[in-house]
N, CA, C and O of each residue as an XYZ file, in Angstrom:
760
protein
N      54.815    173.047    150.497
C      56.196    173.510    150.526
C      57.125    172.300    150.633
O      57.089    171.401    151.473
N      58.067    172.488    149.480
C      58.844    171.495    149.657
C      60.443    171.703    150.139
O      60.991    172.726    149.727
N      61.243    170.765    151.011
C      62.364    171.281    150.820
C      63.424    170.805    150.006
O      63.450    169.575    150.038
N      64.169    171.218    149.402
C      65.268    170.892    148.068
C      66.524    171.188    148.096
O      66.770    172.343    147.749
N      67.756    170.289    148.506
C      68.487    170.714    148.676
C      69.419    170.599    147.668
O      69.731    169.464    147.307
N      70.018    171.743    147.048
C      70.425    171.914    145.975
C      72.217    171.549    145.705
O      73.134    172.231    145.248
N      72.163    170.586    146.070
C      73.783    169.531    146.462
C      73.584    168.256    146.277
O      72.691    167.740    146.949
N      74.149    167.636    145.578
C      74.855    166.335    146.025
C      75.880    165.710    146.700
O      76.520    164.800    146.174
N      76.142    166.192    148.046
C      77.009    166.419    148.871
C      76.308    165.218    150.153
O      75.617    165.588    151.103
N      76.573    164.232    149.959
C      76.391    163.158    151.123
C      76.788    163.932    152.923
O      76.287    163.778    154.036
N      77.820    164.687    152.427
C      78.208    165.418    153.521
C      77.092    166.628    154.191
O      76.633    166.624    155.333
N      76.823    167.657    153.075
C      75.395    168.048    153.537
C      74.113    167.390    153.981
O      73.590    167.798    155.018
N      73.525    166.355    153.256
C      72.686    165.698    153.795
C      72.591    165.504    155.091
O      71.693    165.900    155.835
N      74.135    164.490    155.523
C      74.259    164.136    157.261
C      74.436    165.554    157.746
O      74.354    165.534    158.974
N      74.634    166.711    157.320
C      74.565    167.624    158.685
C      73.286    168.235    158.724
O      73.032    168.573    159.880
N      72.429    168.497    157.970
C      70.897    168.621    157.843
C      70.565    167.754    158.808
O      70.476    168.114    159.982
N      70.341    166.485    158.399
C      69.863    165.498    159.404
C      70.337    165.528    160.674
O      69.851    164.543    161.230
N      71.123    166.214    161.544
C      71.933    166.546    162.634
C      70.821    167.577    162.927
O      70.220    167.243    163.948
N      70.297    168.821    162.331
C      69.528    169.381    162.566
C      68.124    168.487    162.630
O      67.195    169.195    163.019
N      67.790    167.327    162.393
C      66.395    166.849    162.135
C      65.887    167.295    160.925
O      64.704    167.630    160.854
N      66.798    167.355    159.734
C      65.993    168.296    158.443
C      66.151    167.275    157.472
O      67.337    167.099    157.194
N      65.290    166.476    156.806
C      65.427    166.196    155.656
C      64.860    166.219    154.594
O      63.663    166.140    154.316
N      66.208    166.390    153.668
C      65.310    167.105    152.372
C      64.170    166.014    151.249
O      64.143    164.807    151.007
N      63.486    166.999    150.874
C      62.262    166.331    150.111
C      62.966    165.988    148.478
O      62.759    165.202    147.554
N      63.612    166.762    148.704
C      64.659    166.552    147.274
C      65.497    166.594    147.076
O      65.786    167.694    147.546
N      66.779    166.031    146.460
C      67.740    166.398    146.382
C      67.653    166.712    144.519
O      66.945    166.095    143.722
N      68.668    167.920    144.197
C      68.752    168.423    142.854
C      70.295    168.747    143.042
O      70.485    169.428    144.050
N      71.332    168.464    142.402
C      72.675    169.033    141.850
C      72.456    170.049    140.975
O      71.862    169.779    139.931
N      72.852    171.282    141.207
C      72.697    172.199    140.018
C      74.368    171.939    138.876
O      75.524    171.550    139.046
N      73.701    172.332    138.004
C      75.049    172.113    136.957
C      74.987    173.105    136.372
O      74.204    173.409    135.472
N      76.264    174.026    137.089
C      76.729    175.302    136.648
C      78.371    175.374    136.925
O      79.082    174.809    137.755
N      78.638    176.274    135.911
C      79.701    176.859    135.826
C      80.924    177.016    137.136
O      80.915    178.140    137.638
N      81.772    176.212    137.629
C      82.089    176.791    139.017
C      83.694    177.463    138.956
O      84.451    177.278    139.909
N      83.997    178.012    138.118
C      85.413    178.503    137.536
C      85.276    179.814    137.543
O      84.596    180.539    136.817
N      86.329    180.181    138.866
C      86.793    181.128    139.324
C      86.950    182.258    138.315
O      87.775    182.028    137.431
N      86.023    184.001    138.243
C      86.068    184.745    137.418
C      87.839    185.051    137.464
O      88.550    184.508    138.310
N      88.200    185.685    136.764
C      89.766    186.689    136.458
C      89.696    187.234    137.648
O      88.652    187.871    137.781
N      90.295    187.244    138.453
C      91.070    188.071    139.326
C      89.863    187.853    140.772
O      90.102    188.481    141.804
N      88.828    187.089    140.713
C      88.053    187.009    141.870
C      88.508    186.092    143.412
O      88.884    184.951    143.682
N      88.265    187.138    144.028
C      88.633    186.791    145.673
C      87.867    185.343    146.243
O      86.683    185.103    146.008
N      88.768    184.430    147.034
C      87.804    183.602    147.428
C      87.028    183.624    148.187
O      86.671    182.502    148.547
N      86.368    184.739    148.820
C      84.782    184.960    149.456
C      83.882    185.120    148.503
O      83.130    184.194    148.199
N      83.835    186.354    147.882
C      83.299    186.499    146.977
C      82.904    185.398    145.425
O      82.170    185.282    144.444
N      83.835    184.909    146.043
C      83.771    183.279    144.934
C      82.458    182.888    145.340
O      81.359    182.927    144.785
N      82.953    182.415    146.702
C      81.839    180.916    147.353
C      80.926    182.033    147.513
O      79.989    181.628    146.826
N      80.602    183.059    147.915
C      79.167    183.443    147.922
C      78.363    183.391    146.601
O      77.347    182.725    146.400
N      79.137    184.388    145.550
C      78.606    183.937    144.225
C      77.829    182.150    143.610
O      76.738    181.879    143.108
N      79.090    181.249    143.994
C      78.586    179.841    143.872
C      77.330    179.694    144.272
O      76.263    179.652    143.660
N      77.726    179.595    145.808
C      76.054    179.084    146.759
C      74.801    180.158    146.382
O      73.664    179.716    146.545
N      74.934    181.435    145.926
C      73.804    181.824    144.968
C      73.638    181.450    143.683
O      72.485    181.260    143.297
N      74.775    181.266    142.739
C      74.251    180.879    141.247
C      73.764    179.361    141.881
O      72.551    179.543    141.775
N      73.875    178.121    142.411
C      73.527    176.978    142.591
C      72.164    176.755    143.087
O      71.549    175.716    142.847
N      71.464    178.184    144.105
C      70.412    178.014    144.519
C      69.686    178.929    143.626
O      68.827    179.532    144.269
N      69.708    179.239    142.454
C      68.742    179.855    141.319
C      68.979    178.664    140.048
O      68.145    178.456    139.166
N      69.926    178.152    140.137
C      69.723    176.750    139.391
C      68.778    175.970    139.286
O      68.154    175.725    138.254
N      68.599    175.504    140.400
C      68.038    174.528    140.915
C      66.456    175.017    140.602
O      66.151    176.154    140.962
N      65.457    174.187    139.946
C      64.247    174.213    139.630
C      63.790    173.696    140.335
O      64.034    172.544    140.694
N      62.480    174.894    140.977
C      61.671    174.463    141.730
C      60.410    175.417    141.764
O      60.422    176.553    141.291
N      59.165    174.743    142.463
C      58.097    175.838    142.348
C      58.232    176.651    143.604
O      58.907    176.349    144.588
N      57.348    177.943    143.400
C      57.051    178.968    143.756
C      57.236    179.394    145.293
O      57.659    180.453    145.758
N      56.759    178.163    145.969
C      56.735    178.137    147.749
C      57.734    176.818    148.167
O      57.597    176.283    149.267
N      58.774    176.333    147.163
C      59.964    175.608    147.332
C      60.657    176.039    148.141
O      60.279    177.205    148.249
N      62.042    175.767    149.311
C      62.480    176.276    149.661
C      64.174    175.078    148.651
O      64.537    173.947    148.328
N      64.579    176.703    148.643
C      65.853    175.830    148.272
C      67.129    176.075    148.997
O      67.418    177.266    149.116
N      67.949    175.219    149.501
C      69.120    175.135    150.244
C      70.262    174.726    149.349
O      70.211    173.575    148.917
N      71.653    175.751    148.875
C      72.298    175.350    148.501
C      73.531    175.799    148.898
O      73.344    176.993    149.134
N      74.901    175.493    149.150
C      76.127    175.736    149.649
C      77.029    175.879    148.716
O      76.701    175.402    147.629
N      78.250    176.469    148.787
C      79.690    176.036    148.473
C      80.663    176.433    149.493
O      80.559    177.465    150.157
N      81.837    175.377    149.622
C      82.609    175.440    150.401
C      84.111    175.669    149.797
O      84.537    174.975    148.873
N      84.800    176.616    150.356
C      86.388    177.255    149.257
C      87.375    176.897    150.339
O      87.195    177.148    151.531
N      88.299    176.369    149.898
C      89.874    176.464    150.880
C      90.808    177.648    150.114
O      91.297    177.654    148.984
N      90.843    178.456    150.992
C      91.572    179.667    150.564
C      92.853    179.769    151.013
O      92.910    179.951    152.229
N      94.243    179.696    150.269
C      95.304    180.187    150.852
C      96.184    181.422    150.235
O      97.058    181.416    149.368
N      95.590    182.540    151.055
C      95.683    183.774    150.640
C      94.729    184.060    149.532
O      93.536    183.902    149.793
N      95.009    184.393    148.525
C      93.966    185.214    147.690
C      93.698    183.587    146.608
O      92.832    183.430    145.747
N      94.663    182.684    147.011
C      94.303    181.370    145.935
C      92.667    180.471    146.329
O      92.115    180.148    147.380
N      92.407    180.354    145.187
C      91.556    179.319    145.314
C      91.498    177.576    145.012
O      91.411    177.101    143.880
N      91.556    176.911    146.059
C      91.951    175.935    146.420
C      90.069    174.965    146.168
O      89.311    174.796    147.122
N      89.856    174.667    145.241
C      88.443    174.093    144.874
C      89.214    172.742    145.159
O      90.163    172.401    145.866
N      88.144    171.993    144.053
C      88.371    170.388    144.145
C      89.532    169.794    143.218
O      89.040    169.861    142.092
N      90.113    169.546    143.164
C      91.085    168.619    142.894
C      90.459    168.261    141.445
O      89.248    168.062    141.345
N      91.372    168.180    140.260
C      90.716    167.640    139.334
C      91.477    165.691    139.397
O      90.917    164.671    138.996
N      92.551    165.798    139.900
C      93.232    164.393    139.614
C      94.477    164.335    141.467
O      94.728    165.274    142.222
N      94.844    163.151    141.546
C      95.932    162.884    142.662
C      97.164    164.103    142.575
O      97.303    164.946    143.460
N      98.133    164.021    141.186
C      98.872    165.121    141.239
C      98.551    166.672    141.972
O      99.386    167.406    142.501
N      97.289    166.877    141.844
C      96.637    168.357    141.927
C      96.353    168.190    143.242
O      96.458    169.194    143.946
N      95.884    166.763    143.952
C      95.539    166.737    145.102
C      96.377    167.234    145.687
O      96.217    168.313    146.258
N      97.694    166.446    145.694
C      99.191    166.099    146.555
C      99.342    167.760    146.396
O      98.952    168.372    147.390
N      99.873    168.617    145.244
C     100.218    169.989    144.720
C      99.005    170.916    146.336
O      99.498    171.339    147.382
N      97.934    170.946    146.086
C      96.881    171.224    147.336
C      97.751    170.741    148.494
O      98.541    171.576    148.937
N      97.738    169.576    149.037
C      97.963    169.155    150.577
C      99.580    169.691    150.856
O      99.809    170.046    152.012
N     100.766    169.773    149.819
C     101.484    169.951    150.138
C     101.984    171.894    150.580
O     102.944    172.362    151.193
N     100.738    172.559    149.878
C     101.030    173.809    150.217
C     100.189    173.912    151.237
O     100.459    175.007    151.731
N      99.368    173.450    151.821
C      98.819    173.602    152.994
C      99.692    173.235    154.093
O     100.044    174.064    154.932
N     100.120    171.788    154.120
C     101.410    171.573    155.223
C     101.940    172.513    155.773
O     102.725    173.264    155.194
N     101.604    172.623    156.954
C     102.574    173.394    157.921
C     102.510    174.736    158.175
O     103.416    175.492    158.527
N     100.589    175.112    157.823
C     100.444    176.436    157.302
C      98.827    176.521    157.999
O      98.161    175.563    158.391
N      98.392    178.173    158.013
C      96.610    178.234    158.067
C      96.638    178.100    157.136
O      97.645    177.989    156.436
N      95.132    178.054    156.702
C      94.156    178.813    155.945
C      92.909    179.202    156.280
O      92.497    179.138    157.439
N      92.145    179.678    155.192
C      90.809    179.769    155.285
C      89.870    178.647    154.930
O      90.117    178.108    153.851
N      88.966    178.237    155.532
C      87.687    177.584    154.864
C      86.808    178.365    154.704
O      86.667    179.010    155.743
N      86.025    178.707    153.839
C      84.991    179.500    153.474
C      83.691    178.971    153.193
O      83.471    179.168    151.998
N      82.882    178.483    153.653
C      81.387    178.302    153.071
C      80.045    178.803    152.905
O      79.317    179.000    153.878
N      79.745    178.983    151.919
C      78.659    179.997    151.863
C      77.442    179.772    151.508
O      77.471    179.308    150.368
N      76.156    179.878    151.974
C      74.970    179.213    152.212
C      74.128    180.358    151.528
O      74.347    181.569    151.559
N      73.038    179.624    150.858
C      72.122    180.445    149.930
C      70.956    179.691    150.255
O      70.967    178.472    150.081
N      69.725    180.406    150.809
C      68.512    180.064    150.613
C      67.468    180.674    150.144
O      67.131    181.856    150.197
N      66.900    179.591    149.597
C      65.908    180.494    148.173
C      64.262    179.917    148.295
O      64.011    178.738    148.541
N      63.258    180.917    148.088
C      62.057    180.337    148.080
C      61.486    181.580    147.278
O      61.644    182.780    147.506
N      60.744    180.914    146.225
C      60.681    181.790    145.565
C      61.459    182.995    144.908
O      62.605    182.739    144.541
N      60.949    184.380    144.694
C      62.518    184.914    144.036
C      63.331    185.648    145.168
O      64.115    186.562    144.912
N      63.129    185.261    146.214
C      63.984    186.250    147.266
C      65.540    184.924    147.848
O      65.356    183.712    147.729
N      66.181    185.189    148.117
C      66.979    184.466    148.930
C      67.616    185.247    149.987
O      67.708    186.464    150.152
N      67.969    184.403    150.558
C      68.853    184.789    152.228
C      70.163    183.877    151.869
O      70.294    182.742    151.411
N      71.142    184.975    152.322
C      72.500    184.498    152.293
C      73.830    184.327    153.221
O      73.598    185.340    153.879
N      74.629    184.004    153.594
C      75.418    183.820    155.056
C      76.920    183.521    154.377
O      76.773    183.111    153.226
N      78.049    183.598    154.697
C      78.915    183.059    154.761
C      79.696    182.783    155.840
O      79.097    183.392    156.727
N      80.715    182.223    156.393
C      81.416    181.454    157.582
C      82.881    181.506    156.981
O      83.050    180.985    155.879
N      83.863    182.052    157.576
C      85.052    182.156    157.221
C      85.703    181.051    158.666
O      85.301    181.369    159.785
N      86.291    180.302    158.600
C      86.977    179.287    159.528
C      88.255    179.233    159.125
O      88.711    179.000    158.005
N      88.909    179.524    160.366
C      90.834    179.592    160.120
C      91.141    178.228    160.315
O      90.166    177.695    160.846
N      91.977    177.494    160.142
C      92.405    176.167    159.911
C      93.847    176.121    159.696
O      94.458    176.779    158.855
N      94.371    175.236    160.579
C      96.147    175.203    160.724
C      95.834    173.625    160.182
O      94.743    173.123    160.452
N      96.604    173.050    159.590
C      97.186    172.062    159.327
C      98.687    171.840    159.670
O      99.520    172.747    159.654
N      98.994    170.312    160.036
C     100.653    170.252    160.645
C     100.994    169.757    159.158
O     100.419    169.395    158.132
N     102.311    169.966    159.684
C     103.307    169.518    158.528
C     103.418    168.500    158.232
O     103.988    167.872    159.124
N     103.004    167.495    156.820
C     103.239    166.741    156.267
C     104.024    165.982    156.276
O     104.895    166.337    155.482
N     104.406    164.533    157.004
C     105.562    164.030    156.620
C     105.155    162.850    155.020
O     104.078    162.452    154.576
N     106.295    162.674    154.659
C     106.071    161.932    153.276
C     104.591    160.505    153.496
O     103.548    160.212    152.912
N     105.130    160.163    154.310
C     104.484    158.896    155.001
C     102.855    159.527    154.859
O     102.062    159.192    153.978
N     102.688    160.148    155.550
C     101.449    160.356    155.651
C     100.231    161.136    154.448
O      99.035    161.029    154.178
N     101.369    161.900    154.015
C     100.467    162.228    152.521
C     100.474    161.390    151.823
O      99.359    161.089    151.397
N     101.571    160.619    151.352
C     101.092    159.417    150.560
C      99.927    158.456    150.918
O      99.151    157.961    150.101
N      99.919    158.261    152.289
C      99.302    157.559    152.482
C      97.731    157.879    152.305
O      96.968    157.067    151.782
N      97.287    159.235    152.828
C      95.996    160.006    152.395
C      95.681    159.997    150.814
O      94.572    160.035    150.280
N      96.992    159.934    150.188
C      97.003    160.499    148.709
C      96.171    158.886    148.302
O      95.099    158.781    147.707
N      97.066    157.709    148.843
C      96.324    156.352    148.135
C      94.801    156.166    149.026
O      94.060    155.214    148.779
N      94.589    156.809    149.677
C      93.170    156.282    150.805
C      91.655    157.154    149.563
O      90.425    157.183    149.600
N      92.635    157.660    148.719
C      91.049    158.732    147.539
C      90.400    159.476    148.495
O      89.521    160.047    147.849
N      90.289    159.860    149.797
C      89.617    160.487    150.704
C      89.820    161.737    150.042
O      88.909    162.385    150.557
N      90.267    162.350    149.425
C      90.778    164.058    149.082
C      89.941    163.548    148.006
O      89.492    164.694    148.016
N      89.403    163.060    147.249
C      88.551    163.064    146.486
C      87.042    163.854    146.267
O      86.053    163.447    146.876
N      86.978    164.907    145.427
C      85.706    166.012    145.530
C      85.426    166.548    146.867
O      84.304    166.632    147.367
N      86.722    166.964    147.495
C      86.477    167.819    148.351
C      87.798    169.116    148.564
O      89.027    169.080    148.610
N      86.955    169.992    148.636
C      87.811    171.406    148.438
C      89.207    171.316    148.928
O      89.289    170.397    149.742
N      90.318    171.915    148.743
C      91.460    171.693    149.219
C      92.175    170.386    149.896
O      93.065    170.233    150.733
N      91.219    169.391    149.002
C      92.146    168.074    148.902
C      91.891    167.150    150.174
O      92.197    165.966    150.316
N      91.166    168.122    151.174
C      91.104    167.114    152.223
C      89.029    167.161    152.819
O      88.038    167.868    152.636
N      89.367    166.080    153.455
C      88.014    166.208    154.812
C      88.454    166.323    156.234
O      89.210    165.481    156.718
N      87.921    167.529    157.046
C      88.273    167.249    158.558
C      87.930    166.397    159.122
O      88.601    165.866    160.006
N      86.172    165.833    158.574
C      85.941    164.776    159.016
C      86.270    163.037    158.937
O      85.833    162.084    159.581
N      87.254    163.164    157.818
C      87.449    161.929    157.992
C      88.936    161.800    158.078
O      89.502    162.725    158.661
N      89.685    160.821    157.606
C      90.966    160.568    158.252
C      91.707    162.023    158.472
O      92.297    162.266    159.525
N      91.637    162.865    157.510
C      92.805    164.089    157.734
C      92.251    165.041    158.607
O      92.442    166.225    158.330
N      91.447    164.681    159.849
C      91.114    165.336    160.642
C      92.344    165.049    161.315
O      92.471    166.131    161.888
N      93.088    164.551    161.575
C      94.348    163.727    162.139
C      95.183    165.147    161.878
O      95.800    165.606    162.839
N      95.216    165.801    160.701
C      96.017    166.158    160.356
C      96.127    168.255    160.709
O      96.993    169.119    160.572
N      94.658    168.201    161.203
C      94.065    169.713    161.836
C      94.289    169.472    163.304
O      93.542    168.803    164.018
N      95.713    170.260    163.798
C      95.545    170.091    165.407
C      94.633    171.415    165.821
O      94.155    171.434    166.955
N      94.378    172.555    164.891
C      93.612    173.920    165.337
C      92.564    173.950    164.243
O      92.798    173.630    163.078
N      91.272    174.397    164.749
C      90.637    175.917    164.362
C      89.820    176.834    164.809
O      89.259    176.430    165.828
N      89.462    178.022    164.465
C      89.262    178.872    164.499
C      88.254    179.491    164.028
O      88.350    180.568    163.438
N      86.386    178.429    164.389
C      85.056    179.193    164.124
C      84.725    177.829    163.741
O      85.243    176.851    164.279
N      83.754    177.757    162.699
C      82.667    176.737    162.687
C      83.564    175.042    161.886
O      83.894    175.052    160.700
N      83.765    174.013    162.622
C      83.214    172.958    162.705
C      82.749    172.437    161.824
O      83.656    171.818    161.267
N      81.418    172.230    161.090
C      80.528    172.067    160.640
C      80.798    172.860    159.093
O      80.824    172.195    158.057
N      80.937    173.937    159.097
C      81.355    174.796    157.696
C      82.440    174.154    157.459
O      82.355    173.595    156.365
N      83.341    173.987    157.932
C      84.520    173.148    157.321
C      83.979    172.177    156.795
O      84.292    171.986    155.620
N      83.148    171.369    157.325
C      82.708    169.939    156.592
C      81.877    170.156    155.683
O      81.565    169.186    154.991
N      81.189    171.621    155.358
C      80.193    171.749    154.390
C      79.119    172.736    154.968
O      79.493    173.872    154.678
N      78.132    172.767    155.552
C      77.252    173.583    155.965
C      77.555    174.413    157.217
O      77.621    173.577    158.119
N      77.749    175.504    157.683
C      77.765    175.769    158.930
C      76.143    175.394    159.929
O      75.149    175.844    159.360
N      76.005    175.044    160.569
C      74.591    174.596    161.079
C      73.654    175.911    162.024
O      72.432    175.984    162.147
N      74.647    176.788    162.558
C      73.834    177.407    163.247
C      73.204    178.396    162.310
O      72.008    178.567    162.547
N      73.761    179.199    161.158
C      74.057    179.880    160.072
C      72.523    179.541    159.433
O      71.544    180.226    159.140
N      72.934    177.800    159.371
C      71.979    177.475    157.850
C      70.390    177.343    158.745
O      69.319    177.531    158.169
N      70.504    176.957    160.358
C      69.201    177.353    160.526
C      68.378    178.116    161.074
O      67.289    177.908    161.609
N      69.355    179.585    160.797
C      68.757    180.732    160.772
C      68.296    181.184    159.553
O      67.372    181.995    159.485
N      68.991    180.624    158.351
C      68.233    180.783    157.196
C      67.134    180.179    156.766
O      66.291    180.701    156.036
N      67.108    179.106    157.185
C      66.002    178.107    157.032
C      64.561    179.052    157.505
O      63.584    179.333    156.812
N      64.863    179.415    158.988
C      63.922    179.978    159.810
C      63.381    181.157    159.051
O      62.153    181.224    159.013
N      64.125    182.188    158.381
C      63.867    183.027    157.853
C      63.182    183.251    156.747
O      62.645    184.318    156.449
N      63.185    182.036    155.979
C      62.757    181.864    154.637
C      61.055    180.873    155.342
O      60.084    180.633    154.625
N      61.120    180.644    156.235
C      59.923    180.342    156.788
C      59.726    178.981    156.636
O      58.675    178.509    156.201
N      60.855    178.212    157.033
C      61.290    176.258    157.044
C      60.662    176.226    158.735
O      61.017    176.927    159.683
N      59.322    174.838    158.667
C      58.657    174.896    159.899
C      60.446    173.901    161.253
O      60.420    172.712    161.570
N      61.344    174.671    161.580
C      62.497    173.993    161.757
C      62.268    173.421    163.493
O      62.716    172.332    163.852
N      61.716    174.100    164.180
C      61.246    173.677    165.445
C      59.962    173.316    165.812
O      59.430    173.632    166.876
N      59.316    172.455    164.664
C      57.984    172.649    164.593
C      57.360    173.565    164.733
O      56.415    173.402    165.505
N      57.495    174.804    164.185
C      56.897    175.844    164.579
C      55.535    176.193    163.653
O      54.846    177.178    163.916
């Protein structure tokens, strides 16, 4: 049994390894991640983190671990940034506002999977010019959902939230190793 984690997310990796988990593989699935007509952002990221963990090729008694993480404000979906303009357009409607973080965890071994999602409320303060620019030139909003990371500088910028920690940054941990456990990952030496 191998484990495979179906991300290229440097950020997943280190929170696996927080659990003591590391993967035997890493695989990026390359699929489609564009929001159907009129689809909600839960139902988004759950869809994702399942199409990504049936992507991903692997044999029979593989276990596969794969995520997506959504910044939702209201029914919008707030993915990754394609360029700086789109970033800034993201950080500036968040300023001074909640939202949602959404991440949703898919684990697969063989043809069954186990699935979870984590909804996390998230206030961000209000933007002064100074400081978005300054995030805007640091590339940190770079391939990450709604333009920012909590964990790195624009954690500065979250004085609240409201549930998992960890799902904001990408995996929720308690979540993902109950799935692990379930799909039968030896996670406590067991």
């Amino acid at each position: 049994m191998a484990l495979i984690l179906g991300s290229g997310s440097p950020r997943r990796r280190e929170l696996l390894a927080q659990m003591g988990v590391v993967a035997d593989d890493i695989r990026s699935p390359d699929i489609d991640e564009t929001p159907a007509r009129g689809e909600q952002p839960r139902p988004y990221c759950e869809r994702m983190a399942r199409e990504k963990a049936l992507a991903v090729p692997a044999d029979a008694d593989d276990i596969i671990i794969s995520a997506d993480t959504t910044v939702a404000l209201g029914r919008r979906i707030l993915g990754k940034p394609e360029d700086e303009k789109e970033a800034a357009a993201f950080l500036v409607a968040l300023s001074g506002r909640r939202h949602r973080v959404i991440t949703a965890v898919a684990v697969r071994r063989g043809e069954r999977i186990w699935e979870k999602s984590v909804v996390t409320q998230v206030m961000m303060k209000r933007l002064s010019d100074n400081e978005l620019n300054a995030y805007l030139a640091s590339g940190d909003w770079q391939g990450k959902a709604g333009a920012y990371g909590i964990q790195g500088a624009a954690g500065a910028f979250i004085p609240w939230i409201n549930g998992s920690f960890t799902a904001v940054v990408g995996l929720p941990l308690a979540e993902t190793a109950n799935l692990l456990q379930a799909a039968g990952y030896p996670l406590y030496g067991e």
